[in-house]
C-alpha positions as a Markdown table, in Angstrom:
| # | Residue | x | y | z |
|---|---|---|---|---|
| 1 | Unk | 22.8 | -3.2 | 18.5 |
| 2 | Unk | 19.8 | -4.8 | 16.8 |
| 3 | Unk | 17.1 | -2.0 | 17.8 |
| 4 | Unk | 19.5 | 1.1 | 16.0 |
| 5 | Unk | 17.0 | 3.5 | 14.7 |
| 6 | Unk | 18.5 | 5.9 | 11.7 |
| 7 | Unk | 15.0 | 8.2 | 10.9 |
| 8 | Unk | 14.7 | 11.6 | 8.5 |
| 9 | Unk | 12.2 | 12.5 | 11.5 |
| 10 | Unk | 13.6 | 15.2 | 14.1 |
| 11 | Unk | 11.5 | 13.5 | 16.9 |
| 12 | Unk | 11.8 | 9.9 | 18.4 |
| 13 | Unk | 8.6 | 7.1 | 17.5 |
| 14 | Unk | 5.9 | 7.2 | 19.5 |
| 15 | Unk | 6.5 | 5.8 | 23.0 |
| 16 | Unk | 10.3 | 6.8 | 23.4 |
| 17 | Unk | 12.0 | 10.0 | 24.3 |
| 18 | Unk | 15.6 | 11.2 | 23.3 |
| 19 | Unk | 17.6 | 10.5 | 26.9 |
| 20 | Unk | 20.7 | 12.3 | 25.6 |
| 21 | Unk | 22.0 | 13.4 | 22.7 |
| 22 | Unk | 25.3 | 13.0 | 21.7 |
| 23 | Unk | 25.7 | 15.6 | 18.6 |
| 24 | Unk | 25.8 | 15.2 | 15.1 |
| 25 | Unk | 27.1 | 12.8 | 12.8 |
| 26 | Unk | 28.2 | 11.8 | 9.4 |
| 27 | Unk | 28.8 | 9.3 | 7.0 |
| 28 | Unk | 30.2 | 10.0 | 3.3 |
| 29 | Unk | 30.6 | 7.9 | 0.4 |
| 30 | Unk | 32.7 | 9.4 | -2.5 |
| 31 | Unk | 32.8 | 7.8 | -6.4 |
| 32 | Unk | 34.3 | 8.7 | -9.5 |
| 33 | Unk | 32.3 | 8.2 | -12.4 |
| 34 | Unk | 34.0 | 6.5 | -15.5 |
| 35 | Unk | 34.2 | 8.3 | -19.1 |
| 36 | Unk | 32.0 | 5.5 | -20.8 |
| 37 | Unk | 29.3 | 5.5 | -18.4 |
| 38 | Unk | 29.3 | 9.8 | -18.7 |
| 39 | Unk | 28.8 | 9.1 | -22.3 |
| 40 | Unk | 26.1 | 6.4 | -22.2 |
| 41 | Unk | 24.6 | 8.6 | -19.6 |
| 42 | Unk | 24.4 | 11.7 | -21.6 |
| 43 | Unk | 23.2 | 9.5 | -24.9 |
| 44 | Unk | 20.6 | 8.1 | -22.8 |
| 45 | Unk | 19.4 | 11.5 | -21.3 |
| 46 | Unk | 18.4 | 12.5 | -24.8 |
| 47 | Unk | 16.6 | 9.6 | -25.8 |
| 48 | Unk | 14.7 | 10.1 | -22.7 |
| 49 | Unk | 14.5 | 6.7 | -19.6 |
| 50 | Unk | 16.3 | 5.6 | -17.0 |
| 51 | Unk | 19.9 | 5.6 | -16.6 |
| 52 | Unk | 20.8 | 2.1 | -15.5 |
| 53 | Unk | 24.2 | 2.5 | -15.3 |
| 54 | Unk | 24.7 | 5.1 | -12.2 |
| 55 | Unk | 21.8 | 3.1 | -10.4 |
| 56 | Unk | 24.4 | 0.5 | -8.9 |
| 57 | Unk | 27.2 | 2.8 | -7.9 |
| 58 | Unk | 24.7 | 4.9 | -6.7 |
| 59 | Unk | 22.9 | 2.6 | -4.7 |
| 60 | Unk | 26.7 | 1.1 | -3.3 |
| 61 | Unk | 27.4 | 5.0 | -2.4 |
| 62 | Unk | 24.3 | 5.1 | -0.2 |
| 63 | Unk | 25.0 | 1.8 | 2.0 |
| 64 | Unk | 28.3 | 3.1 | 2.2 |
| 65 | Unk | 27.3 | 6.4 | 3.9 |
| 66 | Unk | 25.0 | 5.0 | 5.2 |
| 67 | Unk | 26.9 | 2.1 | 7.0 |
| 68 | Unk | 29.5 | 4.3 | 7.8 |
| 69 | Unk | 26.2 | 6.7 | 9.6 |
| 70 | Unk | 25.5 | 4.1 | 11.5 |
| 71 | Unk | 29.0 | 3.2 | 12.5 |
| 72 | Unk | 30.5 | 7.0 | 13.6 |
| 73 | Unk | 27.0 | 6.8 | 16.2 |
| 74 | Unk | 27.5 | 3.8 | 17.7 |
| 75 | Unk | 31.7 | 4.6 | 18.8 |
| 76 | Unk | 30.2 | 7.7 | 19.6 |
| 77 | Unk | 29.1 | 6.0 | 23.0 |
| 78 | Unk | 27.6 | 2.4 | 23.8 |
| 79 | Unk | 24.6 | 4.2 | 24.7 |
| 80 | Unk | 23.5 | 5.4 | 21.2 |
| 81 | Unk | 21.0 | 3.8 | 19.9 |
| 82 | Unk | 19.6 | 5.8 | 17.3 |
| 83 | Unk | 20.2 | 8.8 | 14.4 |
| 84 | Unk | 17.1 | 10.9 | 14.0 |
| 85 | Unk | 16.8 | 14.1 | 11.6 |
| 86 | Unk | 18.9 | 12.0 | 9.0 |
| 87 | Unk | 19.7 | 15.2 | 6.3 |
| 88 | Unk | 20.8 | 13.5 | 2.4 |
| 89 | Unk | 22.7 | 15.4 | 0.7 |
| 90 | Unk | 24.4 | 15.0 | -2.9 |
| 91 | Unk | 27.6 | 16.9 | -4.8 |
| 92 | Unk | 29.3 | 16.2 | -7.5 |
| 93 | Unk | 33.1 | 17.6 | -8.4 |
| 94 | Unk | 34.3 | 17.6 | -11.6 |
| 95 | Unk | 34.3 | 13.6 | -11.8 |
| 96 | Unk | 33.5 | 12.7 | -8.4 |
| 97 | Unk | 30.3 | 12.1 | -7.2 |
| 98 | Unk | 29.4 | 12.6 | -3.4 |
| 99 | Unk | 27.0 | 11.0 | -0.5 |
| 100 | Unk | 26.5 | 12.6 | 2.7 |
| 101 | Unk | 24.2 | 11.9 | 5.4 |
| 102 | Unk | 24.0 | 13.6 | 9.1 |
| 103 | Unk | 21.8 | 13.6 | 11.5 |
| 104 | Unk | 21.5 | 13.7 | 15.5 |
| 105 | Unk | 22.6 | 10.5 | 16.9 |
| 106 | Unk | 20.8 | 9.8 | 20.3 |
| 107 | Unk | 19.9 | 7.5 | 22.9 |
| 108 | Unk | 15.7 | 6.5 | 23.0 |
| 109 | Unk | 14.4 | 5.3 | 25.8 |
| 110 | Unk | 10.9 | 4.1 | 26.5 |
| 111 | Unk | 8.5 | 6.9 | 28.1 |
């Protein structure tokens, strides 16, 4: 599907209506963060700037969840064509660090 929508808004783009909606999904991305990076991390925090080192693992978590959105819509039915009301949400157990994104996944159709 080349016109999949994924939107934080709760209502379709101007133009299209929701023609059904198929319920919620999810996509989660889980990573464990590494001893030396914690350290360089919390060294860094004190001297103040950006922590470089969980921008890339963080950035891989959030196509992951992402992709994996995107993916749980679309074998939902052939007829999704969309995820509105996309939710982030982030967690972090002892050492593992956690991505999840829901939202409404939907079929738009043109008013």
């Amino acid at each position: 599907m080349n016109d999949f929508l994924v939107s934080k808004l709760p209502n379709p783009p101007k133009g299209r209506i929701v023609a059904q909606d198929f319920g919620i999904v999810s996509g989660t991305s889980m990573m464990s963060r590494h001893d030396w990076v914690d350290a360089y991390a919390t060294f860094r925090s004190w001297m103040g700037g950006k922590v470089k080192s969980y921008e890339k693992p963080t950035r891989t978590a959030m196509a992951d969840a992402y992709g994996e959105l995107v993916e749980k819509a679309q074998k939902l039915d052939n007829k999704v064509n969309a995820v509105l009301a996309v939710d982030l949400d982030t967690l972090v157990i002892g050492d593992i660090i956690g991505i999840v994104l829901t939202g409404s996944a939907v079929q738009l159709e043109d008013e």
